[in-house]
Structures are given as C-alpha cells and as structure tokens.
C-alpha positions as CSV (number, residue, x, y, z in Angstrom):
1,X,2.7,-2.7,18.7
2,X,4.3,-5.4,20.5
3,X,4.5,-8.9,21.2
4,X,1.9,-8.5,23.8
5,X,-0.7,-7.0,21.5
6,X,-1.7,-5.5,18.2
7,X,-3.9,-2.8,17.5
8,X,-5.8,-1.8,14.3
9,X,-8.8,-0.8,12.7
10,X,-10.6,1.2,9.8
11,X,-10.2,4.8,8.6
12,X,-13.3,6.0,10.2
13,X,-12.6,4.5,13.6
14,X,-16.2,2.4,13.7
15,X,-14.1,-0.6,13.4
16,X,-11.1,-1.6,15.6
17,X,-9.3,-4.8,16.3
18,X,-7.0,-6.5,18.7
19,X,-5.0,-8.9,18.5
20,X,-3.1,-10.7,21.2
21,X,0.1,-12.7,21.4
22,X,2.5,-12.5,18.2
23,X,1.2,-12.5,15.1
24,X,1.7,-15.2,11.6
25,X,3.5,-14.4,8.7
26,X,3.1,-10.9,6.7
27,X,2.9,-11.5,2.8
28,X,2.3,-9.0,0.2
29,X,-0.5,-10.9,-2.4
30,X,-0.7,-10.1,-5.8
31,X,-3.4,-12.5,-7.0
32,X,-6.5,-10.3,-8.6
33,X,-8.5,-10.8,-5.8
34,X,-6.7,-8.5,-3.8
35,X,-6.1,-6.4,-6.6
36,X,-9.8,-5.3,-6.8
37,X,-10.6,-5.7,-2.6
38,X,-7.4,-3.3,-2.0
39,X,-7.7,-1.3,-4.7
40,X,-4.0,-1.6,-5.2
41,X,-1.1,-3.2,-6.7
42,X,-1.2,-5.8,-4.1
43,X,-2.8,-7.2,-0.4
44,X,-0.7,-6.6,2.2
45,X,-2.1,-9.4,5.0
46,X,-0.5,-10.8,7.9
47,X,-2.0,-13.8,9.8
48,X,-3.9,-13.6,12.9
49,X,-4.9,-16.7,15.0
50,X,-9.3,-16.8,15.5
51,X,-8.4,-17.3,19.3
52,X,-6.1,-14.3,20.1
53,X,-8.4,-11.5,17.6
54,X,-11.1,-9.7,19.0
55,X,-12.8,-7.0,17.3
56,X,-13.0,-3.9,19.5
57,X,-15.0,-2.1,18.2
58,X,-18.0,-2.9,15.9
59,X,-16.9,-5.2,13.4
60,X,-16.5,-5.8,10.0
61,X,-18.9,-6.5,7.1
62,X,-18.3,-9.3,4.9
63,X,-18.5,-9.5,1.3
64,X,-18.0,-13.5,-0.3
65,X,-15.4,-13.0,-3.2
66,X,-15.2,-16.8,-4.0
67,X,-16.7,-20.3,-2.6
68,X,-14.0,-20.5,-0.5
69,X,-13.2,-16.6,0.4
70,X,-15.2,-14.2,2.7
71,X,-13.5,-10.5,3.3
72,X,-14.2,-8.1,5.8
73,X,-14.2,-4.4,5.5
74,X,-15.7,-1.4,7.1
75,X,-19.5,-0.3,5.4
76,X,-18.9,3.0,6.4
77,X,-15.6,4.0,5.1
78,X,-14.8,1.5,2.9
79,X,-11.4,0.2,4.8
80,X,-10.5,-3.1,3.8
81,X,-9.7,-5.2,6.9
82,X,-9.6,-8.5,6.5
83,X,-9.7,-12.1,4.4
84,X,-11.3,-15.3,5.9
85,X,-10.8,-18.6,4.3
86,X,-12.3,-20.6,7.1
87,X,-9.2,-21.3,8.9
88,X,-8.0,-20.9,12.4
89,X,-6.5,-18.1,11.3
90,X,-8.0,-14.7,9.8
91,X,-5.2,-12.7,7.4
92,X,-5.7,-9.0,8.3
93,X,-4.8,-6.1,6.0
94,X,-1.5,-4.5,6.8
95,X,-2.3,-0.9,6.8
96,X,-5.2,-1.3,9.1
97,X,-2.7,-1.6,12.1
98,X,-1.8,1.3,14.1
99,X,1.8,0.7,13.6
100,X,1.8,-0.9,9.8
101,X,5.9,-0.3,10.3
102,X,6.1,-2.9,12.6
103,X,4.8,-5.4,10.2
104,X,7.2,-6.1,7.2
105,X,6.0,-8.6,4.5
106,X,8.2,-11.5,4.5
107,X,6.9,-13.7,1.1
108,X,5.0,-12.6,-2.2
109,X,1.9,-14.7,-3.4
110,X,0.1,-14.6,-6.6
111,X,3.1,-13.9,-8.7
112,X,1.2,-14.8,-11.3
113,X,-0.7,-11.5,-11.2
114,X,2.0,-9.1,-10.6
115,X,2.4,-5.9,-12.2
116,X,5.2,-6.7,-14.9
117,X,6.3,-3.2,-13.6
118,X,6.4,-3.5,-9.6
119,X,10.0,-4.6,-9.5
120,X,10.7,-1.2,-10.1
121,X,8.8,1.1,-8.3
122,X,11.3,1.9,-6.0
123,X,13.4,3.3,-8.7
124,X,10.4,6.3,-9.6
125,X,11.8,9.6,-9.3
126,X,10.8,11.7,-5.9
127,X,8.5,14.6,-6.5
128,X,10.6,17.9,-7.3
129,X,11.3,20.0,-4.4
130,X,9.5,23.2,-5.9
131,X,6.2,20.4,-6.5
132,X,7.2,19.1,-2.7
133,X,6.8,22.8,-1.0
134,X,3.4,23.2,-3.0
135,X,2.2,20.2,-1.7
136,X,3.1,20.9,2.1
137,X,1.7,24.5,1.8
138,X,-1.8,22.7,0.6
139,X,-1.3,20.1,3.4
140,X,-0.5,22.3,6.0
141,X,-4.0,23.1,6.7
142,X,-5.7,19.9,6.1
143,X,-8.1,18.8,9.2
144,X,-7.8,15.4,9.1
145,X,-11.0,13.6,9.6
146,X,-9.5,10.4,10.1
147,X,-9.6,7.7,12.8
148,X,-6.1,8.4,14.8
149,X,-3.6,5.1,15.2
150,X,-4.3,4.0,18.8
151,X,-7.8,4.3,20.7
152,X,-7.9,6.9,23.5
C-alpha cells in the first residue's frame, strides 16, 4: 500500500476494494458488535472516505446490526469487510487489506466490552519448538485456496 492507493478484499477473492488517497484513523473496537461480526476479541477498522472507495470487484453484502449500523461482508466466504454508519466515511476491516501491516491501530473503542484479559495477550507463551516443527511439517503441504494479497 501507499499513499496513492489501498488495496483489499475478501478471502475468496469475489470481493476487492480500492481505496484512493490516504486513509482515516485505524482503531481496534471492542464493543460486542464487533465481537460477534468479527468473530474475535475485537474490530480492527480503519476509515475510508465514500468518495475515494471503489469496490473492485463485486461487492459486499450487507447485514443491518442496529438502526443505525449496516455491515458489509462477503456471502460467499464469509470475510467481514466493512461497517457503515451513514457517514461520509465507510470503516473497513483491517485484515481485509493486502498489506494489513501498513495499517496500525492508533485508539481503542468500546472499552467497555473488553476482554478483562486482552492486556495481556502478548505475554502467552510461544508454541514449543518440538509443537512448532510439527506444525510446519503439516503446513508444508497445505494448497492454499485463498484469494492472494494484490489482484493480478
């Protein structure tokens, strides 16, 4: 990614997105919404302005999770993509983007839904190294069926 453009889209690869020009601010959300629409701890979004997204590639389907909330994921694989509140701006999901690394959250919202435990996931052990060499022997010949970061 760069300032000039941002790419992203869905596991499956029916769904892309671009964004153009530098994107809004990255948060991590922990409000139970995004629980439940990420599946996860958390919603990593980072803002997008209406006028400089354009979806590539198909597009995503919506699902209302409040009055005020409508978010976007892929029907096919299930990706969630993105969260509209009617603004002029569309939050999209941080992992969708090719090049996730590139956008670091800078704020935390919903505090009041955080896992009293997140503060220390970092300090989990690693997986064993005789676990680790399993786990690469079983991965080493996993096709991956998965949408590659970038179009071609």
């Amino acid at each position: 990614m760069s300032e000039e453009g941002h790419s992203g889209g869905c596991q499956c690869g029916r769904v892309r997105f671009r964004v153009d020009g530098a994107l809004g601010r990255a948060s991590i959300c922990h409000c139970r919404m995004c629980q439940k629409a990420f599946g996860s701890f958390f919603g990593p979004l980072v803002s997008a302005a209406n006028d400089r997204l354009a979806w590539t590639r198909g597009g995503p389907t919506w699902f209302r999770s409040s009055n005020k909330v409508r978010r976007g994921f892929c029907n096919h694989c299930g990706t969630p993509l993105a969260y509209d509140w009617g603004g002029p701006a569309l939050e999209l999901a941080i992992g969708a983007f090719d090049d996730p690394e590139a956008v670091p959250p800078t704020i935390q919202v919903g505090l009041d839904h955080r896992m009293s435990w997140f503060s220390r996931l970092a300090d989990l052990p690693a997986r064993p190294p005789a676990e680790q060499s399993e786990v690469d022997r079983f991965q080493a010949d996993i096709v991956s069926f998965q949408h590659p970061d970038r179009d071609t």
